[in-house]
C-alpha positions in Angstrom: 0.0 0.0 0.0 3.0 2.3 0.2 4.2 3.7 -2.5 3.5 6.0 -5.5 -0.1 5.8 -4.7 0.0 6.4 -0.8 2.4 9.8 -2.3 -0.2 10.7 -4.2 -2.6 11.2 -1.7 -0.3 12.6 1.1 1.2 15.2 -0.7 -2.5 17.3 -2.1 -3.4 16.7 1.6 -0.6 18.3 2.6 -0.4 21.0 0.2 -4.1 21.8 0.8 -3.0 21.8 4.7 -0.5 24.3 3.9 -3.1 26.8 2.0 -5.7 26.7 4.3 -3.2 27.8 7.1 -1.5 30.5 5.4 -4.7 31.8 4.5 -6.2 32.2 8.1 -4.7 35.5 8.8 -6.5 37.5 11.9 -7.4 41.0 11.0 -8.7 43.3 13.8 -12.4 44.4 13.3 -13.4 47.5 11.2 -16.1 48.5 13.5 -15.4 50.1 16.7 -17.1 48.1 19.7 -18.1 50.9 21.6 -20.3 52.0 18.9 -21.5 49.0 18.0 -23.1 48.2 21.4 -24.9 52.1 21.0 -26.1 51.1 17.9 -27.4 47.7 18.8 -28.7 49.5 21.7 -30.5 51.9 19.7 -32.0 49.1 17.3 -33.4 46.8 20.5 -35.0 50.0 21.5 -37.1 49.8 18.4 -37.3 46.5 18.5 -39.2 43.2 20.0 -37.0 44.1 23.2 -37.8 47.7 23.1 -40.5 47.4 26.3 -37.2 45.7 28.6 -34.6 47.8 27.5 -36.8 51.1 28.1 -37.6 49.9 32.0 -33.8 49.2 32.1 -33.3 52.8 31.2 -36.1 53.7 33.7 -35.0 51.8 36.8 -31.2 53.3 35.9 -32.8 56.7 36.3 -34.8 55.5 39.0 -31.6 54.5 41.0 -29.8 57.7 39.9 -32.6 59.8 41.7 -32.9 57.2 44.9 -29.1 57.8 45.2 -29.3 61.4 44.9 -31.8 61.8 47.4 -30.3 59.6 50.1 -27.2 61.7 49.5 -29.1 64.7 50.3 -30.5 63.3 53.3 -27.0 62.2 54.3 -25.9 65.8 53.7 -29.0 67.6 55.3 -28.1 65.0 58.5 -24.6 65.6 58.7 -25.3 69.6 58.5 -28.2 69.4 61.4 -25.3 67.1 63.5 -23.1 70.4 63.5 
């Protein structure tokens, strides 16, 4: 079984081995991430998942208001202490 015919298999194997590794080259992404998640952002706000990604952006500025008034309450507290 070795021989001319067990060459002629082995060496297109490893010729097409060869090609398909030299041709795998990385290149970075064109499109910046950051903007990417905006924009995908944006789109599942008009989308099927626009009702959960608006109450995401109303319990975010739910929180930001919470925390703003404890702070105040902290600050009113530590003013009345003096």
């Amino acid at each position: 079984m070795r021989g001319p015919r067990c060459a002629a298999v082995a060496v297109p194997l490893v010729a097409v081995a060869l090609a398909t590794a030299a041709c795998g080259e990385s290149k970075k992404p064109k499109v910046d991430a950051q903007a990417e998640k905006a924009a995908a952002l944006e789109r599942a706000r008009h989308d099927a998942f626009g009702t959960q990604v608006k109450a995401l952006d109303t319990a975010k500025g739910i929180e930001a208001d919470v925390n703003q008034k404890a702070q105040d309450r902290v600050d009113a507290a530590d003013k009345d202490a003096k």
